[in-house]
LUMVO-741107 format. One record per residue (C-alpha): residue number from 1; residue in three letters; x, y, z negated; chain. Coordinates in Angstrom, 3 decimals. Example, Ala and Ser with C-alpha at 12.3 -4.5 7.8 and 13.67 -1.06 7.14 Angstrom:
<segu k="1" r="ALA" px="12.300" py="-4.500" pz="-7.800" c="A"/>
<segu k="2" r="SER" px="13.670" py="-1.060" pz="-7.140" c="A"/>
//
This chain:
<segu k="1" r="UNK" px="59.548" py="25.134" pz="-55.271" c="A"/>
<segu k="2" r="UNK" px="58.653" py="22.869" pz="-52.736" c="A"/>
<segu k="3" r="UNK" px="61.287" py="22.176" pz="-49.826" c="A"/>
<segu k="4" r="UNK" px="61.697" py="19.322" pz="-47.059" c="A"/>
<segu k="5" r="UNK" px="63.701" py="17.341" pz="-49.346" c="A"/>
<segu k="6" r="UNK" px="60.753" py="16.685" pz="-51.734" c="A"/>
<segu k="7" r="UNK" px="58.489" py="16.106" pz="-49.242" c="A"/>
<segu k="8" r="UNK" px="60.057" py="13.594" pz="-47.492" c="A"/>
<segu k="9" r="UNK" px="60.035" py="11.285" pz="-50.877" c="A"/>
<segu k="10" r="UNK" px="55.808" py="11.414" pz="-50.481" c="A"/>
<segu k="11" r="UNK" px="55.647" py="10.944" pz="-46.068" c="A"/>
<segu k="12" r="UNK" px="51.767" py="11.500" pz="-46.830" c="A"/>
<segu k="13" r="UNK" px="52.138" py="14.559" pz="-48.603" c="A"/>
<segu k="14" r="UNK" px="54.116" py="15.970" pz="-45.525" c="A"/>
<segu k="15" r="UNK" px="51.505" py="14.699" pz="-43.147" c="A"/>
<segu k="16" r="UNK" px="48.703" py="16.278" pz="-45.355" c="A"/>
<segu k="17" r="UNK" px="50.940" py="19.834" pz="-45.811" c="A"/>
<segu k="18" r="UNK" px="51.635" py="20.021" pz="-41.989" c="A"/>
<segu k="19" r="UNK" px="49.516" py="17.723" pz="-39.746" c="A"/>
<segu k="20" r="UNK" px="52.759" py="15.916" pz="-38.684" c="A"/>
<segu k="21" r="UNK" px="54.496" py="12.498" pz="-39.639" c="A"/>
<segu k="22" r="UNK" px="58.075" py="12.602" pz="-40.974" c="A"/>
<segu k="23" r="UNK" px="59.030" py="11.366" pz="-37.214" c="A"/>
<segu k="24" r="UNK" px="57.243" py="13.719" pz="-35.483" c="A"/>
<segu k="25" r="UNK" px="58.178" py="16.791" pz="-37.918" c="A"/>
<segu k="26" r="UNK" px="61.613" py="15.452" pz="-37.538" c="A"/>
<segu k="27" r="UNK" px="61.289" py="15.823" pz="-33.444" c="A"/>
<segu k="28" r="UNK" px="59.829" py="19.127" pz="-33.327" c="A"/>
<segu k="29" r="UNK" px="62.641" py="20.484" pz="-36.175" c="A"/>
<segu k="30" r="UNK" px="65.485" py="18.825" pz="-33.890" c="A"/>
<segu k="31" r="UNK" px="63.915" py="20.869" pz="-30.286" c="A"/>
<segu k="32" r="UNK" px="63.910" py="23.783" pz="-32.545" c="A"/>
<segu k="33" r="UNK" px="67.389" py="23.882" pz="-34.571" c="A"/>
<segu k="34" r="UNK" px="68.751" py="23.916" pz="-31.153" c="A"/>
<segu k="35" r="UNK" px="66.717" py="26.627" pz="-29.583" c="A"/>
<segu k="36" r="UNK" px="67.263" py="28.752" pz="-32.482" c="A"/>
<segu k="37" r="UNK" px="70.696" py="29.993" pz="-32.152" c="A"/>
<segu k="38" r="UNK" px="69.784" py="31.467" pz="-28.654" c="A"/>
<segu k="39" r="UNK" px="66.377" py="32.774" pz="-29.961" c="A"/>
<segu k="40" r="UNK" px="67.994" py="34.378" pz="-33.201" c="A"/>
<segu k="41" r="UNK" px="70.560" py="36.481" pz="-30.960" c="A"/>
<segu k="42" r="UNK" px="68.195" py="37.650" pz="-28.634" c="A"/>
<segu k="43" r="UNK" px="66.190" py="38.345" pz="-31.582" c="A"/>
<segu k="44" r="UNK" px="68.710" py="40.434" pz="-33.196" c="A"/>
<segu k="45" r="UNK" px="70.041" py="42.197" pz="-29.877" c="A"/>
<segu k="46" r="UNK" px="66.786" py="43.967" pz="-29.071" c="A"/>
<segu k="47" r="UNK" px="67.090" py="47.698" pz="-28.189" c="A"/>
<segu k="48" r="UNK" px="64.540" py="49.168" pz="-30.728" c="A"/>
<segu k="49" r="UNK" px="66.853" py="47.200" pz="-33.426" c="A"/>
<segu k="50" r="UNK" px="68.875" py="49.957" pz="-35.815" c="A"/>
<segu k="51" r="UNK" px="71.042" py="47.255" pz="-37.431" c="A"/>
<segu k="52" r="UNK" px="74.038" py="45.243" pz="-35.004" c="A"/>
<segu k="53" r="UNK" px="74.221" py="41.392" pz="-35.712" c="A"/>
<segu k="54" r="UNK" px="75.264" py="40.417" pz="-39.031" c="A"/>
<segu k="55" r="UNK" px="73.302" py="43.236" pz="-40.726" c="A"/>
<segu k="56" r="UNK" px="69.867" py="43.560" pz="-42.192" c="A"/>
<segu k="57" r="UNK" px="67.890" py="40.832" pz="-44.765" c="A"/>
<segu k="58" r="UNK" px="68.713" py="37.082" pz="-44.190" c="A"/>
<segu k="59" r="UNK" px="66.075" py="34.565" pz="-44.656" c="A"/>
<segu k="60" r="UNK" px="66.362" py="33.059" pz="-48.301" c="A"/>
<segu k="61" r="UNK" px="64.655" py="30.012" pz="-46.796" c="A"/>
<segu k="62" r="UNK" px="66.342" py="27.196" pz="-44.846" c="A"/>
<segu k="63" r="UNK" px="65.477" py="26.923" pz="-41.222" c="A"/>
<segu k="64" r="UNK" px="63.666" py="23.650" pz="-41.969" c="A"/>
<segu k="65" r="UNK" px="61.822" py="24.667" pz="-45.122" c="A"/>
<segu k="66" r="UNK" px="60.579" py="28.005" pz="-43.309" c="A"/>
<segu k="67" r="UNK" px="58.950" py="25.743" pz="-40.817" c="A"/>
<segu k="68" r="UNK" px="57.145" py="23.544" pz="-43.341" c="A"/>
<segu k="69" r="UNK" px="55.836" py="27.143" pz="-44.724" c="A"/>
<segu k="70" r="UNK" px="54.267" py="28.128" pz="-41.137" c="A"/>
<segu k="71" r="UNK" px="52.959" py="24.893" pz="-40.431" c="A"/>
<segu k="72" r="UNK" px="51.517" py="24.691" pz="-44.138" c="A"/>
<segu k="73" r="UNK" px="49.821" py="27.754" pz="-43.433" c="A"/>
<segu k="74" r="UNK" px="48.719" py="26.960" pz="-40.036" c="A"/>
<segu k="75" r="UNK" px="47.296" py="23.437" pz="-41.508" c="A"/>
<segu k="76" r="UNK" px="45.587" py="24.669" pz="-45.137" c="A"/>
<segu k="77" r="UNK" px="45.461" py="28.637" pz="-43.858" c="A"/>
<segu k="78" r="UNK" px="46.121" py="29.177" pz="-47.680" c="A"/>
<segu k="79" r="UNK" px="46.579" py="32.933" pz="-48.690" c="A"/>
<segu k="80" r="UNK" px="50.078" py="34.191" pz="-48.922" c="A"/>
<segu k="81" r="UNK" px="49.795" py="34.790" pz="-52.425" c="A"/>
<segu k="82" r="UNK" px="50.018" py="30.849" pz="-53.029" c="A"/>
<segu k="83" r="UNK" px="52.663" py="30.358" pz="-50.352" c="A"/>
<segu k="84" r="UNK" px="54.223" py="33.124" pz="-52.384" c="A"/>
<segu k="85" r="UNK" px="53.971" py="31.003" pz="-55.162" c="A"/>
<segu k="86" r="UNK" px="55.085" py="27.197" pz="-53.583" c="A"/>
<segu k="87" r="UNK" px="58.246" py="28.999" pz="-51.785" c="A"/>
<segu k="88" r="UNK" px="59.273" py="31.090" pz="-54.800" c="A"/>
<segu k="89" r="UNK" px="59.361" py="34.088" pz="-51.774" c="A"/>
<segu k="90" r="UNK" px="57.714" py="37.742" pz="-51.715" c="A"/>
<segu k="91" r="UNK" px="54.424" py="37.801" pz="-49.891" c="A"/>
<segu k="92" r="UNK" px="56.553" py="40.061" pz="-47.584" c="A"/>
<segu k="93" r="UNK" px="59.091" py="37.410" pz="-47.012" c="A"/>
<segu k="94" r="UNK" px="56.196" py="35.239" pz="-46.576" c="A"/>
<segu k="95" r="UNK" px="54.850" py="36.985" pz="-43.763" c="A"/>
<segu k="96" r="UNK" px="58.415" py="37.934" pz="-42.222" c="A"/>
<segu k="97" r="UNK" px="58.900" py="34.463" pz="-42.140" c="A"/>
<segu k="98" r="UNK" px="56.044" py="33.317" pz="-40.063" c="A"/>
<segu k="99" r="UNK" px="55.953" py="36.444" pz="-37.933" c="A"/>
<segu k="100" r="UNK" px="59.721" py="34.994" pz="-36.801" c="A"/>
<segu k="101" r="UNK" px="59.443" py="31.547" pz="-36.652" c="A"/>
<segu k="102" r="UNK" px="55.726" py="31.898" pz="-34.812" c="A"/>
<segu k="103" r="UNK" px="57.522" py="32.677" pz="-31.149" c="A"/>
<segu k="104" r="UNK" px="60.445" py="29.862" pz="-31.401" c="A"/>
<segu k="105" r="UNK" px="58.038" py="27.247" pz="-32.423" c="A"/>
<segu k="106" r="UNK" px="55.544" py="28.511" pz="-29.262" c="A"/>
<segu k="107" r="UNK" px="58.549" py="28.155" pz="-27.140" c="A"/>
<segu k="108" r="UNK" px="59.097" py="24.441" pz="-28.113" c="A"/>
<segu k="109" r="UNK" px="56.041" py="22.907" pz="-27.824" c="A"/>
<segu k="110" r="UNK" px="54.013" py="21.486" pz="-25.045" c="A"/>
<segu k="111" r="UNK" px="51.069" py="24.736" pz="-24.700" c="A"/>
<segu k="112" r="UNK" px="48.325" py="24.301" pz="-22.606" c="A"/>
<segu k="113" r="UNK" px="49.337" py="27.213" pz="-20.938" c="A"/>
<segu k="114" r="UNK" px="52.687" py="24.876" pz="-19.367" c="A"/>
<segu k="115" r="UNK" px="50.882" py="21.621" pz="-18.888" c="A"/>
<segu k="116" r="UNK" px="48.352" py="23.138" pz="-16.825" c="A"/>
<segu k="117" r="UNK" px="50.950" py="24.950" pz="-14.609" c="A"/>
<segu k="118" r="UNK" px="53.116" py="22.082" pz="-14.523" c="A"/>
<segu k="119" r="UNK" px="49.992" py="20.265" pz="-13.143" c="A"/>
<segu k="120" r="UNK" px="49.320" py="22.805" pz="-10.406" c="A"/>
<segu k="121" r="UNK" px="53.213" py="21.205" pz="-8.736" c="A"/>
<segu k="122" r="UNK" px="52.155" py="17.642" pz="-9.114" c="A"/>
<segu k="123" r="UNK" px="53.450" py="15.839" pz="-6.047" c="A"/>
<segu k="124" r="UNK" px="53.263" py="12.232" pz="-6.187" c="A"/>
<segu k="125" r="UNK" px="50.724" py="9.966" pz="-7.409" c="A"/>
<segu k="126" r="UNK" px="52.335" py="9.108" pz="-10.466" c="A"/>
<segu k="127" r="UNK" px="52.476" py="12.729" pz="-11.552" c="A"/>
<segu k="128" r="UNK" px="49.052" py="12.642" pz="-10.850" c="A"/>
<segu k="129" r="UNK" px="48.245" py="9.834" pz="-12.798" c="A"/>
<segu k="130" r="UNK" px="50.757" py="10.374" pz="-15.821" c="A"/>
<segu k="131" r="UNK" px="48.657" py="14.153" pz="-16.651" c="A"/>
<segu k="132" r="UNK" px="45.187" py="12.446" pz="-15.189" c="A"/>
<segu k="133" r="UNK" px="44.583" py="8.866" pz="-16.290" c="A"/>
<segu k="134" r="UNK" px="41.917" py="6.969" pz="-14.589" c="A"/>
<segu k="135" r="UNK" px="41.666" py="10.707" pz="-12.445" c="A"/>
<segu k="136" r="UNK" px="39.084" py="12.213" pz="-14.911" c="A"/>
<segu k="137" r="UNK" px="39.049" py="15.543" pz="-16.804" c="A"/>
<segu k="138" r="UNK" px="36.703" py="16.541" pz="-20.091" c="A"/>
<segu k="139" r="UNK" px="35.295" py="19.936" pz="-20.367" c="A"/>
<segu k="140" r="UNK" px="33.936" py="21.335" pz="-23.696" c="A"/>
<segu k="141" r="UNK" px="34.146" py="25.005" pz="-25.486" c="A"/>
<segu k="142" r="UNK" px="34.337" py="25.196" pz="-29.242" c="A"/>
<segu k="143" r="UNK" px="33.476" py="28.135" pz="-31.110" c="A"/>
<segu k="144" r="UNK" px="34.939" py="29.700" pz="-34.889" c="A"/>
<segu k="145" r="UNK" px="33.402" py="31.866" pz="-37.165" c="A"/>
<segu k="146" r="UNK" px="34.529" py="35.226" pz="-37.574" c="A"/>
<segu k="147" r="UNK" px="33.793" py="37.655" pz="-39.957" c="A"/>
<segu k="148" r="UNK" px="30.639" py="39.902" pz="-39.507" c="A"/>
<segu k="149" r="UNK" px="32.022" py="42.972" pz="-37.457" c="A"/>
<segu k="150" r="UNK" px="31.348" py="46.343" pz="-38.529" c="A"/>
<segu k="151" r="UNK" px="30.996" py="47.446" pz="-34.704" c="A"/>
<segu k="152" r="UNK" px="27.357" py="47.363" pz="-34.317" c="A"/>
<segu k="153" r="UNK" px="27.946" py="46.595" pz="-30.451" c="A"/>
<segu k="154" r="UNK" px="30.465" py="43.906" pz="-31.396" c="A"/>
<segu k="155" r="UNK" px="27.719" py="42.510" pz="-34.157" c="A"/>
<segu k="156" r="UNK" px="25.568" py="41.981" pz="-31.147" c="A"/>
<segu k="157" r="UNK" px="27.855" py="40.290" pz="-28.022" c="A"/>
<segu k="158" r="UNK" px="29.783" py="38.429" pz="-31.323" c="A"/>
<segu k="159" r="UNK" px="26.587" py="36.910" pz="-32.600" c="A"/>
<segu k="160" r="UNK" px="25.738" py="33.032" pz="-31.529" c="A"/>
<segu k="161" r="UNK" px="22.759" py="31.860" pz="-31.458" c="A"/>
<segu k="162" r="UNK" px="23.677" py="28.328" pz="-31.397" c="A"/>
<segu k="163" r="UNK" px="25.951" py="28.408" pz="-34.609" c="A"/>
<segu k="164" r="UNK" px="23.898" py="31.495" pz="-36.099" c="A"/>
<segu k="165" r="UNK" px="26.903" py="32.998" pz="-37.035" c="A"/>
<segu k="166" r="UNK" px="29.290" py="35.651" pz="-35.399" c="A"/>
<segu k="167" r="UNK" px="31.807" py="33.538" pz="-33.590" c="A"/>
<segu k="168" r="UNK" px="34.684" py="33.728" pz="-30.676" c="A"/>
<segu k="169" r="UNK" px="34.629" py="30.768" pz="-27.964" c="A"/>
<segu k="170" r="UNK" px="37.271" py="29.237" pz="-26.241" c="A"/>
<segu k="171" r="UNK" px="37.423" py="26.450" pz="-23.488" c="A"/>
<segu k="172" r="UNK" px="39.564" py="23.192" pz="-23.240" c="A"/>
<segu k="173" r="UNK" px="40.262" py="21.292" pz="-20.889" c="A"/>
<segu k="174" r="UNK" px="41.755" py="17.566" pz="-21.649" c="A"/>
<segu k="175" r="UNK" px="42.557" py="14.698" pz="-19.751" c="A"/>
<segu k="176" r="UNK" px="41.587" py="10.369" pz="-20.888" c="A"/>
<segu k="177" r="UNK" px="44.425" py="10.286" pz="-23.408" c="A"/>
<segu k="178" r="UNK" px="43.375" py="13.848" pz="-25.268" c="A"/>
<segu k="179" r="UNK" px="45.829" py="15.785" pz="-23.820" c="A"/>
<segu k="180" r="UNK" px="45.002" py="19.446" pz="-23.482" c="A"/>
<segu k="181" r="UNK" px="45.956" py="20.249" pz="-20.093" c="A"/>
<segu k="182" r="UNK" px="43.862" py="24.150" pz="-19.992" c="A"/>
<segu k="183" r="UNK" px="43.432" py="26.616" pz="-22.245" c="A"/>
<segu k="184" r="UNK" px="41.249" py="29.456" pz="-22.121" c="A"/>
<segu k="185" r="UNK" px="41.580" py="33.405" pz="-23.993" c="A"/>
<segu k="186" r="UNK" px="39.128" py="33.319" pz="-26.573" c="A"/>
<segu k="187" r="UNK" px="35.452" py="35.284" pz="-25.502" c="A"/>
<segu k="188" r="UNK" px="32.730" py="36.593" pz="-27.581" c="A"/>
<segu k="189" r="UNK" px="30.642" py="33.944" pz="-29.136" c="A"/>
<segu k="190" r="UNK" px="27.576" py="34.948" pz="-27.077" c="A"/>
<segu k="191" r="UNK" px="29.190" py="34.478" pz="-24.000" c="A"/>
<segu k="192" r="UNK" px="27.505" py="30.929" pz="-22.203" c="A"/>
<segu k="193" r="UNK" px="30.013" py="27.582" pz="-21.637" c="A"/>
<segu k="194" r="UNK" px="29.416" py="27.718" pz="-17.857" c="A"/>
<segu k="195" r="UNK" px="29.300" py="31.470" pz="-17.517" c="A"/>
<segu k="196" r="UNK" px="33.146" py="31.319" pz="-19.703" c="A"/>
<segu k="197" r="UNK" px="33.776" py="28.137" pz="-16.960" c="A"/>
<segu k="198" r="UNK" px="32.461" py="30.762" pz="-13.938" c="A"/>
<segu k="199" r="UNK" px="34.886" py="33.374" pz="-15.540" c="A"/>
<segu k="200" r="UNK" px="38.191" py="31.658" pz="-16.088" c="A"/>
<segu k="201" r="UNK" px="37.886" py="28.043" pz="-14.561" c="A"/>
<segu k="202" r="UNK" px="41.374" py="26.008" pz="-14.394" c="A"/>
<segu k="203" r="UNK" px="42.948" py="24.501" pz="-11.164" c="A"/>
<segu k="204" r="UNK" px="41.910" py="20.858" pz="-10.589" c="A"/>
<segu k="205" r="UNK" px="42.956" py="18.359" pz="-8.135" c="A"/>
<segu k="206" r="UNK" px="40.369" py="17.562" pz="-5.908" c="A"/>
<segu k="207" r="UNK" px="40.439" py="13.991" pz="-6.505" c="A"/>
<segu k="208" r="UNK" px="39.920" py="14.295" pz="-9.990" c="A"/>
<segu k="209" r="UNK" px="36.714" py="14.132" pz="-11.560" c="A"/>
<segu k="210" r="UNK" px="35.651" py="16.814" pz="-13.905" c="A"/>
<segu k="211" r="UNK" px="32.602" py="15.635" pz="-16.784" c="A"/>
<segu k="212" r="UNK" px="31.042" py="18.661" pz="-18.738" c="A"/>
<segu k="213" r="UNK" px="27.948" py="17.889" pz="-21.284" c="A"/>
<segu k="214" r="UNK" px="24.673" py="19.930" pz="-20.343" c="A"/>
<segu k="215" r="UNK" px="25.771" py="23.330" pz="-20.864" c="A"/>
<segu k="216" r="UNK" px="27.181" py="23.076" pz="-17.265" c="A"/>
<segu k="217" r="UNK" px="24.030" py="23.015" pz="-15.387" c="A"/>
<segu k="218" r="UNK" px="24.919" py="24.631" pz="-12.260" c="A"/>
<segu k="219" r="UNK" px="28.520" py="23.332" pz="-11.527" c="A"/>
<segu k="220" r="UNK" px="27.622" py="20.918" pz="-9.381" c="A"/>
<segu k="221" r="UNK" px="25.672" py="23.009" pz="-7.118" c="A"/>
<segu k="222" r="UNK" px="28.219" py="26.292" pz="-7.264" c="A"/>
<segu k="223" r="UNK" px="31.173" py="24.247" pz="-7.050" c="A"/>
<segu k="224" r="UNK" px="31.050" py="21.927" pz="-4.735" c="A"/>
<segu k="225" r="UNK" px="33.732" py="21.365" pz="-3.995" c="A"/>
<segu k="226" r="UNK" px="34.778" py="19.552" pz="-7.159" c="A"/>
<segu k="227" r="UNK" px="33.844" py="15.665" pz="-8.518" c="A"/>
<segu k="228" r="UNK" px="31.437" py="16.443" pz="-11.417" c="A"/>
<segu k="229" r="UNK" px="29.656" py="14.718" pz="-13.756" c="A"/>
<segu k="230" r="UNK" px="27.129" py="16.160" pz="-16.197" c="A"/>
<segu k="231" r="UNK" px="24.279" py="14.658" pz="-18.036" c="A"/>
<segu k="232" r="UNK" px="20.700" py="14.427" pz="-16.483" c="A"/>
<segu k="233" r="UNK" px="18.628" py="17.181" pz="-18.229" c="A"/>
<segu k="234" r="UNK" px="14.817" py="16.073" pz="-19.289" c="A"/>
<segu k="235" r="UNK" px="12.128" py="17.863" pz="-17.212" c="A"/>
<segu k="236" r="UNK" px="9.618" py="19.754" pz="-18.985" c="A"/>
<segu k="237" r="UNK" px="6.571" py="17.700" pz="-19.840" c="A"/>
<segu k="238" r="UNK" px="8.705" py="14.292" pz="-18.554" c="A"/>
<segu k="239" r="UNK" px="10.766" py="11.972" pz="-19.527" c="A"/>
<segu k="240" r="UNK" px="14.292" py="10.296" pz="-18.642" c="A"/>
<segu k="241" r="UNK" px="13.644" py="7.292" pz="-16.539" c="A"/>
<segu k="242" r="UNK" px="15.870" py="4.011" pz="-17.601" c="A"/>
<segu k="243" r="UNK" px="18.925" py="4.807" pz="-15.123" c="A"/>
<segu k="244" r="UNK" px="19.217" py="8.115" pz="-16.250" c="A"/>
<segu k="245" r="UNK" px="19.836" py="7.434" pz="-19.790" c="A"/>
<segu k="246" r="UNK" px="22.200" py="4.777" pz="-19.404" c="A"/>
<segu k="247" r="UNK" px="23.904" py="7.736" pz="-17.132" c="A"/>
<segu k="248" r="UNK" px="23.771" py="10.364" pz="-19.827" c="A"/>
<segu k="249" r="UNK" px="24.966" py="7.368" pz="-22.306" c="A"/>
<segu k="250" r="UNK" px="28.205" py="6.041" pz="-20.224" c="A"/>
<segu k="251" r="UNK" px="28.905" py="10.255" pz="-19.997" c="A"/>
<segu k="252" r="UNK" px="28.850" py="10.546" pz="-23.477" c="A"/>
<segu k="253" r="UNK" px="30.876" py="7.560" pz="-24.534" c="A"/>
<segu k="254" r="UNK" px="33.621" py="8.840" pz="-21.745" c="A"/>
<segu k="255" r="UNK" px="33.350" py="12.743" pz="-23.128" c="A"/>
<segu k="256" r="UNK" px="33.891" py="12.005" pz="-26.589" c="A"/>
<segu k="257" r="UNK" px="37.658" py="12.453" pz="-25.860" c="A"/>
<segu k="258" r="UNK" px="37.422" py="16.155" pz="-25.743" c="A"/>
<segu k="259" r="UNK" px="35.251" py="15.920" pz="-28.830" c="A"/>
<segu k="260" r="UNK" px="38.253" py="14.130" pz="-30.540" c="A"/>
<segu k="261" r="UNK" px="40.663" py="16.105" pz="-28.979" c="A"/>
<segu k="262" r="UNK" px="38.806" py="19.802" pz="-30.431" c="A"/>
<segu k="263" r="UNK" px="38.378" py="17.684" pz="-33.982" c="A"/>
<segu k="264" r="UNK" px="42.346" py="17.465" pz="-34.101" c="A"/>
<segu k="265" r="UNK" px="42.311" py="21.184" pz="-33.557" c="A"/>
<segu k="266" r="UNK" px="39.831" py="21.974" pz="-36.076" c="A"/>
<segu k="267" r="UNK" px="41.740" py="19.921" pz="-38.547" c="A"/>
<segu k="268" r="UNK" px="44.281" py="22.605" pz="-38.806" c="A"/>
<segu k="269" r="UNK" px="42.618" py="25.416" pz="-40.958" c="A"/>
<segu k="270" r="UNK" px="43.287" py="28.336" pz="-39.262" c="A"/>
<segu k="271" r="UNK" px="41.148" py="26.882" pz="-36.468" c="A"/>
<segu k="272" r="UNK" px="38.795" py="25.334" pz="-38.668" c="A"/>
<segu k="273" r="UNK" px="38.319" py="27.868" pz="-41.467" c="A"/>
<segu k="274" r="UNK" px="37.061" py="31.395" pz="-40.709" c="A"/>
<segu k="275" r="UNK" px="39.740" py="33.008" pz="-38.873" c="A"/>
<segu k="276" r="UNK" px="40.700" py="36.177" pz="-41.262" c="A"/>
<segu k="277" r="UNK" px="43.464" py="37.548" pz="-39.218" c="A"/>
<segu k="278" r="UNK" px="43.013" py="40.004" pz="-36.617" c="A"/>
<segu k="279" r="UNK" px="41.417" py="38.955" pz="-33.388" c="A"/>
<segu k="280" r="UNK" px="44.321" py="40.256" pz="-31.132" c="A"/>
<segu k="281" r="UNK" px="46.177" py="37.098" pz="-32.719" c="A"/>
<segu k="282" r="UNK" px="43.744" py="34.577" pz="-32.046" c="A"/>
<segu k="283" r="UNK" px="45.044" py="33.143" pz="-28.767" c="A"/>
<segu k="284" r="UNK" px="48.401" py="33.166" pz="-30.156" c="A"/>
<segu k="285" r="UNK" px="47.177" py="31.200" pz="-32.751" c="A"/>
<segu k="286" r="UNK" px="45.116" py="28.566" pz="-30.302" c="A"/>
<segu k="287" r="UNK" px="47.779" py="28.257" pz="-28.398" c="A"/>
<segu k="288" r="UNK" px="50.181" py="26.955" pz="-31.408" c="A"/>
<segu k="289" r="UNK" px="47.554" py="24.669" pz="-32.642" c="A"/>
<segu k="290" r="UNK" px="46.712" py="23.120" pz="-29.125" c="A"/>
<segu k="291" r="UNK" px="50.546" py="22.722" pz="-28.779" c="A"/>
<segu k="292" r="UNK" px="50.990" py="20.941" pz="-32.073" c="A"/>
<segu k="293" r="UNK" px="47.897" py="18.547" pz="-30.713" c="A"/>
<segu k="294" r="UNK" px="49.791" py="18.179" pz="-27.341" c="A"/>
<segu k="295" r="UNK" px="53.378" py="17.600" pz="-29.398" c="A"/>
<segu k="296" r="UNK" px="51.793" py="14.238" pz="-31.349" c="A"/>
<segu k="297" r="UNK" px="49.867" py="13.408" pz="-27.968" c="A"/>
<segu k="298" r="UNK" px="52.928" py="13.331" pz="-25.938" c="A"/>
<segu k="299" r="UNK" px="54.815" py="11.123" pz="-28.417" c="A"/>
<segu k="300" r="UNK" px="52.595" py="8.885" pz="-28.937" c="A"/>
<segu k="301" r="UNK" px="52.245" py="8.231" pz="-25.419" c="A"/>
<segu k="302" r="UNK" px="55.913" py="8.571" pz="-24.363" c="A"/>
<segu k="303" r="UNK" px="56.051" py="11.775" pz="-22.862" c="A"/>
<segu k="304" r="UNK" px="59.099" py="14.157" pz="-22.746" c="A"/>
<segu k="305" r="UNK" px="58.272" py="16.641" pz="-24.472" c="A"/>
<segu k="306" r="UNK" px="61.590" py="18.099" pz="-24.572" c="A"/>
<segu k="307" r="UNK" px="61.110" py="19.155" pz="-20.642" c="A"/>
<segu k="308" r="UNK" px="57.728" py="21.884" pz="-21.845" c="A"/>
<segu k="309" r="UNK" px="60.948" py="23.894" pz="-23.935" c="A"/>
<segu k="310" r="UNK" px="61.183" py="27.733" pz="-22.731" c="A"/>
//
């Protein structure tokens, strides 16, 4: 059975299990052991409950071994037949266990979701400066195979031509140091980067200056009101004079912090893998992994993360 205690003998086992270092697991597992007293009674005082406190299944699971089992399936997105198997739990307890867990461990960490509306009340400079480094901001969508849907009409707005596969698409928005500070709901994979941008665009100071790659043609012209950046696009029959590819070249090597930043997402299977749960779930799911990303981002560069709680 594997527990905390044995995993903390091999740190890169851990690391490899969950995506996080023994200090950073550590962190996150001290934010939540507080929150969860609170969370559990609230849990367990909801109207539609028949049982009163103190009735009803416990967990057979520690707190801190049931969040090693949520992260490991977040991480490998293993079945929970194996979990089944590595906990010595039910696949029912399996699943109880994550369905439980999932809302604390949302509530803990730094989502998207409250580091872009903590940067709609930025005040000062050095607010400005601590969630926009060197004032710039990194646009990119990523996209994740879905399974083929047996809605004809879904078959069709589903389908992408770019990956040639049925996908869903979401947006992200990230600052110099990687940080996800946006988030969008997850669209049809058909649906175009700028027409997703047109549709659910975040709020950006208007100092800051926004970079997109060339799926963005238009933003410059229909929002003008924003600092953009996107690479020159070739003209038919032409080609790029000298200055405009060292443009497109000094874009690139400054954009390749979102590509980083959606490769740290990816590395956590349920992002990366072909997402088999229901789609309903899927922004629930983002938002955890982009909030795990934001976690080790924030402590590595020295960020509270304890004030994104609630």
């Amino acid at each position: 059975m594997l527990t905390y205690k044995k995993l903390l003998k091999k740190p890169k086992q851990l690391k490899t299990f969950t995506g996080l270092s023994v200090e950073e697991f550590d962190k996150l597992y001290e934010i939540i052991e507080k929150q969860y007293p609170e969370y559990e009674e609230k849990r367990l005082s909801r109207k539609d409950r028949i049982n009163i406190i103190g009735q009803g299944r416990g967990f057979k699971l520690p707190l801190k071994d049931r969040l090693i089992l949520l992260l490991m399936y977040y991480r490998l997105y293993t079945s929970y037949t194996l979990l089944e198997y590595i906990f010595n739990l039910d696949q029912s307890n399996v699943f109880r266990d994550i369905r439980h867990l999932e809302p604390l461990v949302k509530r803990c960490i730094p989502l998207p979701e409250k580091v872009h509306k903590r940067t709609k009340r930025i005040s000062t400079i050095k607010e400005l400066l601590e969630y926009y480094p060197e004032m710039k901001a990194f646009l990119d969508a990523t996209e994740q195979e879905i399974p083929r849907p047996k809605n004809k009409k879904r078959r069709k707005t589903h389908y992408s031509g770019k990956k040639k596969k049925h996908t869903v698409k979401t947006q992200l928005l990230t600052n110099k140091k990687g940080l996800i500070i946006h988030k969008t709901k997850h669209v049809a994979g058909r649906v175009h980067d700028y027409e997703l941008w047109k549709r659910t665009h975040p709020s950006i100071p208007p100092d800051v200056e926004l970079e997109g790659d060339s799926g963005y043609q238009g933003i410059q012209k229909d929002f003008s009101e924003l600092k953009t950046r996107i690479p020159v696009k070739k003209p038919n029959g032409k080609k790029l004079t000298k200055k405009q590819k060292k443009h497109n070249k000094q874009l690139s090597k400054e954009r390749v912090v979102v590509e980083h930043a959606i490769g740290k997402v990816k590395k956590f299977g349920i992002i990366g893998q072909e997402f088999r749960n229901r789609q309903n779930s899927y922004d629930t799911k983002m938002s955890v992994v982009t909030g795990i990303v934001n976690f080790r981002t924030m402590l590595k560069e020295g960020m509270d993360v304890s004030s994104f709680v609630g």
